[in-house]
C-alpha positions as CSV (number, residue, x, y, z in Angstrom):
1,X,50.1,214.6,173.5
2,X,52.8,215.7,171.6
3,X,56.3,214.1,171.5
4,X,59.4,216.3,171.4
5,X,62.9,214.3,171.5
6,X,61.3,211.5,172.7
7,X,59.8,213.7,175.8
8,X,55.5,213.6,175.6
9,X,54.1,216.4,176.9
10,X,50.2,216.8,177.5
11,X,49.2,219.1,174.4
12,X,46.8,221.0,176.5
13,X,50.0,222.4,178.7
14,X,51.8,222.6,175.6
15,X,49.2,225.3,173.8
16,X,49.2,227.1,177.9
17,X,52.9,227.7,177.6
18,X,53.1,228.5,173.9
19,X,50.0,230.9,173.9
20,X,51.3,232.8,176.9
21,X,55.1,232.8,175.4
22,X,53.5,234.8,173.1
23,X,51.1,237.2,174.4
24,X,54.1,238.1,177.3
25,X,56.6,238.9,174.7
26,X,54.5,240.9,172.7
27,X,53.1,242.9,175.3
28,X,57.1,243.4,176.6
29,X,58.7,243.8,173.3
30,X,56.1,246.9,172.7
31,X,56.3,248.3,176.1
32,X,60.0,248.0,175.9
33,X,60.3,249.5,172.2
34,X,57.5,251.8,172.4
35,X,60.2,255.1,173.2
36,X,61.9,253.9,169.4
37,X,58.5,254.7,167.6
38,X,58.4,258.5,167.7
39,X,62.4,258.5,169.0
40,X,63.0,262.3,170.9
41,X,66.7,263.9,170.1
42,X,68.2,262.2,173.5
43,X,67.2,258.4,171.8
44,X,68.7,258.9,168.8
45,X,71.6,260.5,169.8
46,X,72.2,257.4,172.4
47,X,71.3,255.1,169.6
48,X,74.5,257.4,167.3
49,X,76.4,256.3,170.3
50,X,75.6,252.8,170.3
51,X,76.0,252.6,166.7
52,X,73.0,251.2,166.5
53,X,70.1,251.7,164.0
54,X,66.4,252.2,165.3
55,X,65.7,248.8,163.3
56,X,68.4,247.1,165.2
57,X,67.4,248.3,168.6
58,X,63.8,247.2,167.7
59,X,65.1,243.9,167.4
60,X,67.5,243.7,170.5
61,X,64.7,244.9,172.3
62,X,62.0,242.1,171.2
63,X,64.8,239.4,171.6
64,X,65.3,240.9,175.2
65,X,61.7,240.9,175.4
66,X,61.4,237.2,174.5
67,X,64.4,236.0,177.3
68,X,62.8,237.7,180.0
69,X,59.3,236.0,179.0
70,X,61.1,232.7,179.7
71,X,62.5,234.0,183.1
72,X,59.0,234.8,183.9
73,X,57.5,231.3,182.9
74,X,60.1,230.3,185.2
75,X,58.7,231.9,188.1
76,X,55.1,230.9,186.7
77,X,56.5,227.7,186.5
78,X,57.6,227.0,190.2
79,X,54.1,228.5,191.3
80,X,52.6,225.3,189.8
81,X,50.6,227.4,187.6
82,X,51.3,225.1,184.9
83,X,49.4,221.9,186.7
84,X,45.7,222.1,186.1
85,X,44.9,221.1,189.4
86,X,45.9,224.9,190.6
87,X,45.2,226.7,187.9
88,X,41.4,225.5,187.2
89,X,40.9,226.5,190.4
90,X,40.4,230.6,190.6
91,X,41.3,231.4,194.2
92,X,44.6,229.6,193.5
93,X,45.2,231.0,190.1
94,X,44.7,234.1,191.6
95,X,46.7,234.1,194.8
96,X,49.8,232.4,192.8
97,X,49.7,234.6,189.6
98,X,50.0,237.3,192.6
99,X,53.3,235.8,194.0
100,X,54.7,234.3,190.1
101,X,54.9,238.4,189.1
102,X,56.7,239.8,192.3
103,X,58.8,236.6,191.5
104,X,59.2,237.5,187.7
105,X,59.6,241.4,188.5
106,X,62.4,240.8,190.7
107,X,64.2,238.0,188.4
108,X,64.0,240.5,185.4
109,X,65.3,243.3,187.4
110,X,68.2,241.4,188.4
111,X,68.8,239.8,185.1
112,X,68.9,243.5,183.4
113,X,71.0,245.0,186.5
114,X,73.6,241.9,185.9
115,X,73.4,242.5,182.1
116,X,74.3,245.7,181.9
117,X,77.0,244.9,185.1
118,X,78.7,243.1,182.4
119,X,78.4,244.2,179.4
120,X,76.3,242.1,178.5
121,X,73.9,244.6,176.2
122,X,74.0,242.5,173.2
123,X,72.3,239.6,174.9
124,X,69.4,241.6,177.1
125,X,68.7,245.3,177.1
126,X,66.7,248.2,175.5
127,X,68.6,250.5,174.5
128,X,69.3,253.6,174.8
129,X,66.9,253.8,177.8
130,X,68.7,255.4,181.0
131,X,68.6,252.4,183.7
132,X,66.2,254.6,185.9
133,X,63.9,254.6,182.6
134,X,64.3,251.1,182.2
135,X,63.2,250.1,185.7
136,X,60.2,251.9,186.1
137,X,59.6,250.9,182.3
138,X,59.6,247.3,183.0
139,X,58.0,246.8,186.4
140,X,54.5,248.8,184.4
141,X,55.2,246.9,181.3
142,X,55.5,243.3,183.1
143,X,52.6,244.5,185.9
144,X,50.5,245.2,182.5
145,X,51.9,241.6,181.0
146,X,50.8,239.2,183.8
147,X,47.7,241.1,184.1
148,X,46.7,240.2,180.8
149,X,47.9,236.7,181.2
150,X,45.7,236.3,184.3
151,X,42.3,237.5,182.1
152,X,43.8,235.0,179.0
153,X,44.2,232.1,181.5
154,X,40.9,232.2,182.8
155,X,39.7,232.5,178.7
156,X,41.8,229.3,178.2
157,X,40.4,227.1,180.8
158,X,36.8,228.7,180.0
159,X,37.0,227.9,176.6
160,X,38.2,224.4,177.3
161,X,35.3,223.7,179.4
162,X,33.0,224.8,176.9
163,X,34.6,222.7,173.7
164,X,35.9,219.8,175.6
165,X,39.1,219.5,172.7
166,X,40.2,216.0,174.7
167,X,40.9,212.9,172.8
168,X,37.8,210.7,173.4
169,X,38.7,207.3,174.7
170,X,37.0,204.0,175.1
171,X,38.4,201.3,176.5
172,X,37.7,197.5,176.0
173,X,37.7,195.5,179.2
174,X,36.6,196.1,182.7
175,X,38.9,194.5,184.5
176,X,41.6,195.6,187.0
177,X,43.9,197.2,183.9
178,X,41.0,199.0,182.7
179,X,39.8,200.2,185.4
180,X,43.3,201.5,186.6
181,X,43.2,203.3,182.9
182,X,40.1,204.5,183.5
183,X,40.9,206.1,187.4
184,X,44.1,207.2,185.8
185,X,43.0,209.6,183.0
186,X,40.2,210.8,185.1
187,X,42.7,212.0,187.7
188,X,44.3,214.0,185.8
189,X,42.4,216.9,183.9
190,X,45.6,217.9,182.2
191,X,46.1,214.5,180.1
192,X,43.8,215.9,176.9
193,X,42.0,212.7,177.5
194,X,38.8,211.9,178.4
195,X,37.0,208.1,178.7
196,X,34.2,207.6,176.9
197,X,33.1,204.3,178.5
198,X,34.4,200.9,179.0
199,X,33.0,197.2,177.4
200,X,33.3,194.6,179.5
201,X,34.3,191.1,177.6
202,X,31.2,188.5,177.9
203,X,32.2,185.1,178.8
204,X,32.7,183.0,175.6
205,X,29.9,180.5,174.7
206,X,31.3,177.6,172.0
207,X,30.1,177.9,168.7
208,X,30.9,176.0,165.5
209,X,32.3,179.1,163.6
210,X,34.1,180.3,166.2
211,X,33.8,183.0,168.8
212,X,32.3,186.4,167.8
213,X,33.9,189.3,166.5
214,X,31.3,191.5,169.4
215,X,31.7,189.4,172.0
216,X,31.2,192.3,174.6
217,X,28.2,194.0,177.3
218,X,28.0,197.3,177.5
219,X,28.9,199.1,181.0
220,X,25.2,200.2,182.6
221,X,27.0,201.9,185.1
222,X,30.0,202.4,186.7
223,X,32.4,205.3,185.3
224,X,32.5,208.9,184.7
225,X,29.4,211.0,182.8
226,X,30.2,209.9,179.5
227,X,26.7,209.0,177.6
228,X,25.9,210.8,174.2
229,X,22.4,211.5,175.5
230,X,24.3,213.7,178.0
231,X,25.2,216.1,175.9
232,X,23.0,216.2,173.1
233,X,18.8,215.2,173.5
234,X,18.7,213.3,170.7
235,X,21.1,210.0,171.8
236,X,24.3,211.3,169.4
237,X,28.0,211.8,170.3
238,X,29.3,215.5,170.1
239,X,31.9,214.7,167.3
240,X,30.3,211.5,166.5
241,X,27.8,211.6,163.1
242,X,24.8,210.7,164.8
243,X,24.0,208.8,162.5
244,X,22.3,204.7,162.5
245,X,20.7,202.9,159.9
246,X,18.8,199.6,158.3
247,X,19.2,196.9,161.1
248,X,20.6,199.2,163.6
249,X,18.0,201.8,163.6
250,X,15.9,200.1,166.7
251,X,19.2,199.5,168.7
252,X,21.0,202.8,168.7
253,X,19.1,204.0,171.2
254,X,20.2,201.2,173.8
255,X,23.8,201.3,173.8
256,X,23.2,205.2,174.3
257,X,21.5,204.9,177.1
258,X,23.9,202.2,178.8
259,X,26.7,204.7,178.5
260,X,24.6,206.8,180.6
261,X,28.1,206.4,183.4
262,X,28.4,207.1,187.0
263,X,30.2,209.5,188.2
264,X,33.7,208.5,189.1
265,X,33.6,207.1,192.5
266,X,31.9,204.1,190.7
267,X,35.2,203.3,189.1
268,X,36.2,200.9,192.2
269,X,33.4,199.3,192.4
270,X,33.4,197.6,189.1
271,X,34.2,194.3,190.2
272,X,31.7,194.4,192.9
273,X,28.9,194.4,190.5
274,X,29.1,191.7,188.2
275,X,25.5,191.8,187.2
276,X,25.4,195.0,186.5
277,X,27.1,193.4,182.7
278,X,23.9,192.7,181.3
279,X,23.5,194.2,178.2
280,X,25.1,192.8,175.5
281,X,26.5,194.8,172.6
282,X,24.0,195.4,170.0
283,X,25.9,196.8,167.4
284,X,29.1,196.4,165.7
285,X,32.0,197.6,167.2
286,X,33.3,199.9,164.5
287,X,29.6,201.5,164.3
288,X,30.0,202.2,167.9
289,X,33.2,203.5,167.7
290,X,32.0,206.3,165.1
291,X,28.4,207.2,166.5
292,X,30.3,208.0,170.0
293,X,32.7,210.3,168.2
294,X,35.7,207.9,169.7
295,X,39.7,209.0,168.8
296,X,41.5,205.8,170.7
297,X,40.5,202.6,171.0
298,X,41.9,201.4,174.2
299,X,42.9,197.7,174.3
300,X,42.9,196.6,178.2
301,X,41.5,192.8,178.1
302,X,42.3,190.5,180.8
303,X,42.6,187.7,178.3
304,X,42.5,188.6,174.7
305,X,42.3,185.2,173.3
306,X,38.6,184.5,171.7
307,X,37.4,188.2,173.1
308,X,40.0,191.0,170.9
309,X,37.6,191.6,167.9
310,X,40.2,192.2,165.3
311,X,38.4,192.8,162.4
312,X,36.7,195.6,164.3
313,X,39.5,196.9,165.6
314,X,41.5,196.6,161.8
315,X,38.3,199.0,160.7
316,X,39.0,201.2,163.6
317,X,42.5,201.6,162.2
318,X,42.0,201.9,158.7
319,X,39.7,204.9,159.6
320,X,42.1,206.8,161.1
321,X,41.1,206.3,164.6
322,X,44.0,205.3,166.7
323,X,44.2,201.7,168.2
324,X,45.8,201.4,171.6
325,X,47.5,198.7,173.9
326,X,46.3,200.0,177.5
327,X,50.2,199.7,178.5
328,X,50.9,202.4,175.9
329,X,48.1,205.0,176.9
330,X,49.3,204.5,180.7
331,X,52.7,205.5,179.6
332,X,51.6,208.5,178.0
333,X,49.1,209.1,180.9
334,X,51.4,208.5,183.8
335,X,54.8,208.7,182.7
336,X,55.8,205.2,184.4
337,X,55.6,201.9,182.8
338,X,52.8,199.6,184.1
339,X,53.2,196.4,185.8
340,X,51.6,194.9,184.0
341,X,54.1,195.9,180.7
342,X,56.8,194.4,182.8
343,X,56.9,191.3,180.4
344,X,59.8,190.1,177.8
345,X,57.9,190.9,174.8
346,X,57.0,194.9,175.8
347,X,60.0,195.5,176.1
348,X,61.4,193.9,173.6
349,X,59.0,194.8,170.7
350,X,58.0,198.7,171.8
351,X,60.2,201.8,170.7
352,X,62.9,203.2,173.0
353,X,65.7,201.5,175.0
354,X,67.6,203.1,172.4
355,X,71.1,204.2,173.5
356,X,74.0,205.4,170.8
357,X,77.6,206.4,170.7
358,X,76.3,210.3,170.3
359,X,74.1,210.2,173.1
360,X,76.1,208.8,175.1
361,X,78.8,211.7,174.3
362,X,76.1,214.1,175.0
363,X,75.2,213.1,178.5
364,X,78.6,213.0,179.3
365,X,79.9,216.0,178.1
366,X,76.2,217.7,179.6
367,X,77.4,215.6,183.2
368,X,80.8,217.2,183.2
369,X,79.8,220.4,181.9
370,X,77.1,221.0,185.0
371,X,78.8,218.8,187.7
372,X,82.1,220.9,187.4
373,X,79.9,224.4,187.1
374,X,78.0,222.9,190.5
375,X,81.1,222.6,192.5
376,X,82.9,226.1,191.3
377,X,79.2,227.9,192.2
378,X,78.9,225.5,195.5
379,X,82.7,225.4,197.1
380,X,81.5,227.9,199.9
381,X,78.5,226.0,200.5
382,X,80.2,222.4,200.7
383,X,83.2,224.0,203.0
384,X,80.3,225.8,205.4
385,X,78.3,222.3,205.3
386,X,81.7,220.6,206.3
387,X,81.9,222.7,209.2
388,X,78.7,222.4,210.1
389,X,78.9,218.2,210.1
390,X,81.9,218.3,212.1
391,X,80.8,220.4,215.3
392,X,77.2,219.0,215.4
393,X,78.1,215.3,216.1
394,X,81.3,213.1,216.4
395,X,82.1,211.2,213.3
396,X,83.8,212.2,209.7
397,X,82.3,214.8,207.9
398,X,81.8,212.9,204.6
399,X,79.8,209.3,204.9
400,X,81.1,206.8,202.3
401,X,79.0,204.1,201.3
402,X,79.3,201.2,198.5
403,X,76.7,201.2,195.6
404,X,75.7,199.4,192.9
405,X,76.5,201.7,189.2
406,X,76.0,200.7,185.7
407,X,76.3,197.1,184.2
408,X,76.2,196.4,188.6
409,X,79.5,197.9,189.2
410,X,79.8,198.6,192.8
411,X,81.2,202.0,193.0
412,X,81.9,204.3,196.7
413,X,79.1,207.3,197.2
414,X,79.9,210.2,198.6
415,X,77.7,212.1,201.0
416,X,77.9,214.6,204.1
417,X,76.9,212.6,206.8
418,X,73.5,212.8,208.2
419,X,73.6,210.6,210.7
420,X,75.3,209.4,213.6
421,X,78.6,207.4,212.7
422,X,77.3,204.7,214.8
423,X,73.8,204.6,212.9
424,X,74.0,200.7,211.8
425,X,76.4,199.1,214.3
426,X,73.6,197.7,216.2
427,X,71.2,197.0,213.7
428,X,73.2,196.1,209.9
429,X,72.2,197.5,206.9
430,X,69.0,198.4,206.9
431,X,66.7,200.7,205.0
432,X,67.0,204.8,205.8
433,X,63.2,205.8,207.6
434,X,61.4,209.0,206.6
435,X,62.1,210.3,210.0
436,X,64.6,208.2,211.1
437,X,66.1,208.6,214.7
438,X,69.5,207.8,214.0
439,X,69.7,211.3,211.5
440,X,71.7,213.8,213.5
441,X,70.2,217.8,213.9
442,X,72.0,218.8,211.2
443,X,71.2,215.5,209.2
444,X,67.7,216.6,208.9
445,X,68.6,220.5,207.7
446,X,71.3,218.5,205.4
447,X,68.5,216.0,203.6
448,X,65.7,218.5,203.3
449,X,67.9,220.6,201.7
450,X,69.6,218.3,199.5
451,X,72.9,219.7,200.9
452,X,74.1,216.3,202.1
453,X,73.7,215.2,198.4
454,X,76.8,217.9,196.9
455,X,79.5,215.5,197.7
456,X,77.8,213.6,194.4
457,X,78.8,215.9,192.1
458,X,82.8,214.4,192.4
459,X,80.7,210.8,191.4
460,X,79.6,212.4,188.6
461,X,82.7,214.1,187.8
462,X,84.8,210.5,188.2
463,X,82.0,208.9,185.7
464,X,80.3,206.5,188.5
465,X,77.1,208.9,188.6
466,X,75.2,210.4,186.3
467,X,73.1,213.7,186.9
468,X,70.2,212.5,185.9
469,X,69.3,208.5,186.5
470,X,68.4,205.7,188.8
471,X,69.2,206.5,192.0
472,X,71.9,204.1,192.9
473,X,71.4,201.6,195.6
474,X,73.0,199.5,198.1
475,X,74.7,195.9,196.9
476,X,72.4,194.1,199.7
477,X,69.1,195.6,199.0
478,X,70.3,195.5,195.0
479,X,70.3,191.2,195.5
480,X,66.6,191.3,197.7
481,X,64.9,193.3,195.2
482,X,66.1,191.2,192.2
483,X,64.7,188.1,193.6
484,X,61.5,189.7,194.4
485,X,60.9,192.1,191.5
486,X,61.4,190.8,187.6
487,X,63.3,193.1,185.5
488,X,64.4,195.3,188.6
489,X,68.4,194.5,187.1
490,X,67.5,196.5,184.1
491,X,67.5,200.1,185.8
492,X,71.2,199.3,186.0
493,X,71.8,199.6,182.2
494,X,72.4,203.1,182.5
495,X,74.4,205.1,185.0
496,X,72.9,205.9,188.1
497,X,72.0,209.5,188.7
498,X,72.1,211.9,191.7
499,X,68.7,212.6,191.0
500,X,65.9,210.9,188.6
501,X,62.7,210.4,187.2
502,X,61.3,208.7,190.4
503,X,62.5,211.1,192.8
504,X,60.8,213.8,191.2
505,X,57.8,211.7,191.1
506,X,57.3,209.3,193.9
507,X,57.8,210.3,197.9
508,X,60.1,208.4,200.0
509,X,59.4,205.1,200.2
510,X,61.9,202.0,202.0
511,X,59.5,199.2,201.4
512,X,59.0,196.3,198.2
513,X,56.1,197.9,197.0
514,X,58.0,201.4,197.2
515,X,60.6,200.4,194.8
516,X,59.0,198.5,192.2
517,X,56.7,201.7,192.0
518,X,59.6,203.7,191.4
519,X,61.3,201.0,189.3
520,X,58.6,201.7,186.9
521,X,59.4,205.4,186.7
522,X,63.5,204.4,186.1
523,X,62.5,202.2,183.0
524,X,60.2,205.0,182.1
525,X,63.3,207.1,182.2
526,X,65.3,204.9,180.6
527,X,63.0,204.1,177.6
528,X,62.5,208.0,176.5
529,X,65.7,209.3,177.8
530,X,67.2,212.0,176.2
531,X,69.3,215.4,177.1
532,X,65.7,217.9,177.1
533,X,64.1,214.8,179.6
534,X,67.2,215.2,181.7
535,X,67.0,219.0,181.4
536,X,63.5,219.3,182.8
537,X,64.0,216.5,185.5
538,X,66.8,219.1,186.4
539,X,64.9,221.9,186.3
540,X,62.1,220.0,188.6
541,X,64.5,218.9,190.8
542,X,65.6,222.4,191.5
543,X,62.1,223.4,191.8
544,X,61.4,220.6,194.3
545,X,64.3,221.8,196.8
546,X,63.5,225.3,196.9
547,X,60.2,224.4,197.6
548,X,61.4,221.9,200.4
549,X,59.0,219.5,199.2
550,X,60.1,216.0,197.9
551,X,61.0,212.5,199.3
């Protein structure tokens, strides 16, 4: 994965994006440019007018070029053709790549009609072209653009099949946190990692000098095809060097043949077959490490004490192949921290949490900036909402509710109100249901929407929200969840948001289990924040309510 501003993203997506930012602008900055390479008496003369020289019209026109690609990986974008779920699969690829350049036509259409509405030629336009040129120029040029696209994007995916370029993982343990590694990583094609196998640690036996250094049995079954012998007849790892020698020359071919893995369906059924561990480890560590052609070294051991072979894993590292708490690759892998990570001394010792005076500034002055640009664009739609609230059911149109802010200030939210005013007189405070019959006919247009949510953006303004953060909750629910979830007080080092990691990620939930899932996103959140992480949980955000999916 690569790591920009403290933001990982999968490098497989990132080489999807990059490569097609590329061939789109390219194909538009010719099309759009191609009337300056044999200019007729009309172009110059518009160019004379302009005062612009043919150079500097080339380059307006391949910067113009290069803004309407991103407008169009936009639209791409909020198709989903960036998840590798839709886009491996060919009928969707298809039928969305259909509906992300109708999308991308019409978005560049309007951006060049508002540009030139304006004034705004310095910015996006290709001059001197006529606007009637222009259209008809564009809507073949960007027809031709995604067309190409489509044929690259099904060479992409073809010729990642074919050379497999994922980080090669093997993972020490078996046990719950391993296998939860192991399900993770295979769910999701996207990750540029791929699991190798797992060793289970064998139960210690007392010796005088101590316990071994490959105190491990090898996995005879159980996880996804993953053995050497599967890809190549003669027992080596593609990207391993194949090789064995002296002592090891009789063993080789044993381990090979016990990481001869299940497909993944076996994964949940680990601890169902204990005595299926019976082949111990025949070779060292480090040897096995290189003939499988391993990158990462995944440490997920129930107990490491007597079973973490750290001479092994000090070889590991020395060669250059990356050494791995479990905890760590589930961040990268999930984008939540584990439960299991929930303890004093990951969070203490592990990078991030960090805050500063500048970033701080930063997210303020981004807060302000947005939250006062939301209400001047949104004033018609918060005065129609109002009106709306007020004739549907008896009650005030805005619902005010105390919450719990940063350092657990309690601070008064302001929504539209979506339900009836009576809605807890009978029953108390008491968590909101996904399709809770106290939420008025308007209430549910209002929440699917997000309309009810606007009133937030005067939170944000005051400095009690944030846009981006934990969502903020209620004092009494804030006290039940401490007691029963460790470290569920931290999300409240930061300001709450009016939207966040979680919600982007996680759909509704009003239950124990429900937050500390999304407790894991917030600290996620917290640990790697930064203004591009709040920028693209914006941006998904937005996606999600246009779509009308979310929680």
């Amino acid at each position: 994965m690569l790591r920009v501003l403290r933001h990982y993203l999968p490098l497989r997506r990132a080489l999807l994006v990059f490569s097609e930012t590329v061939l789109l602008t390219v194909v538009l900055a010719a099309g759009m440019s191609a009337h300056l390479l044999d200019p007729s008496k009309a172009t110059l003369e518009g160019l004379v007018n302009l005062g612009l020289s043919i150079d500097a019209a080339r380059w307006r026109c391949a910067i113009s070029a290069f803004l309407l690609t991103v407008l169009s990986q936009v639209a791409i974008s909020f198709n989903e053709l960036y998840n590798f779920r839709i886009s491996t699969s060919r009928y969707d690829r298809a039928s969305r790549f259909v509906g992300s350049a109708g999308s991308a036509i019409l978005v560049a259409l309007a951006a060049v009609v508002f540009a030139r509405a304006v004034e705004l030629k310095r910015v996006l336009d290709f001059p001197p072209m006529p606007i009637l040129q222009l259209v008809q120029t564009l809507v073949f040029t960007m027809l031709l653009g995604f067309g190409l696209m489509y044929l690259w994007r099904g060479a992409f995916h073809f010729v990642l099949r074919k050379w497999n370029f994922s980080a090669r993982v093997l993972i020490l343990g078996a046990g719950e946190q391993a296998r939860s590694l192991a399900k993770e990583i295979l769910e999701r094609p996207d990750s540029g990692f791929e699991v190798v196998g797992m060793l289970p640690e064998a139960p210690l036996a007392p010796r005088d000098d101590g316990p071994s250094e490959t105190n491990f049995f090898l996995r005879s079954s159980g996880l996804a095809a993953l053995a050497p012998a599967a890809h190549a007849g003669n027992g080596s790892a593609h990207g391993g060097n194949g090789k064995s020698n002296g002592s090891h020359a009789e063993t080789a071919a044993a381990p090979s043949q016990a990481l001869l893995l299940e497909p993944i369906p076996a994964v949940a059924t680990l601890a169902e077959e204990p005595e299926a561990y019976s082949k111990p480890l025949s070779e060292p560590l480090f040897e096995l490490v290189e003939r499988l052609g391993v990158d990462v070294v995944a440490v997920a051991l129930q107990d490491r004490r007597g079973h973490l072979p750290v001479e092994e894993l000090l070889r590991c590292r020395l060669a250059g192949i990356a050494v791995k708490e479990r905890e760590a690759l589930y961040e990268l892998i999930t984008g939540r921290i584990a439960v299991e990570a929930l303890r004093p001394s990951y969070l203490i010792f592990n990078d991030g949490f960090g805050r500063t005076p500048q970033g701080e500034l930063a997210k303020r002055l981004l807060d302000v900036t947005l939250a006062a640009l939301g209400i001047v664009l949104t004033w018609p739609v918060m005065l129609a909402t109002a009106i709306i609230v007020r004739f549907d059911s008896p009650g005030p149109v805005l619902f005010t509710q105390e919450r719990v802010g940063r350092d657990g200030k309690n601070f008064t939210l302001y929504k539209f109100r979506s339900m009836r005013a009576d809605a807890e007189a009978k029953t108390g405070a008491v968590w909101a249901q996904k399709d809770d019959p106290r939420i008025t006919r308007a209430g549910r247009f209002l929440r699917k929407t997000r309309l009810d949510e606007l009133p937030q953006l005067f939170n944000v303004l005051a400095g009690d929200m944030s846009l981006v953060g934990p969502r903020p909750e209620r004092p009494m629910f804030v006290n039940d969840l401490t007691r029963q979830i460790p470290y569920y007080g931290q999300r409240h080092i930061v300001t709450p948001g009016l939207t966040g990691w979680a919600q982007i990620n996680y759909p509704y939930g009003n239950t124990v289990q429900d937050s500390l899932q999304k407790l894991q996103y917030d600290l996620f959140y917290i640990k790697y924040q930064s203004w591009l992480f709040d920028l693209s949980i914006l941006f998904n955000t937005i996606k999600t309510v246009v779509l009308r999916r979310g929680t």
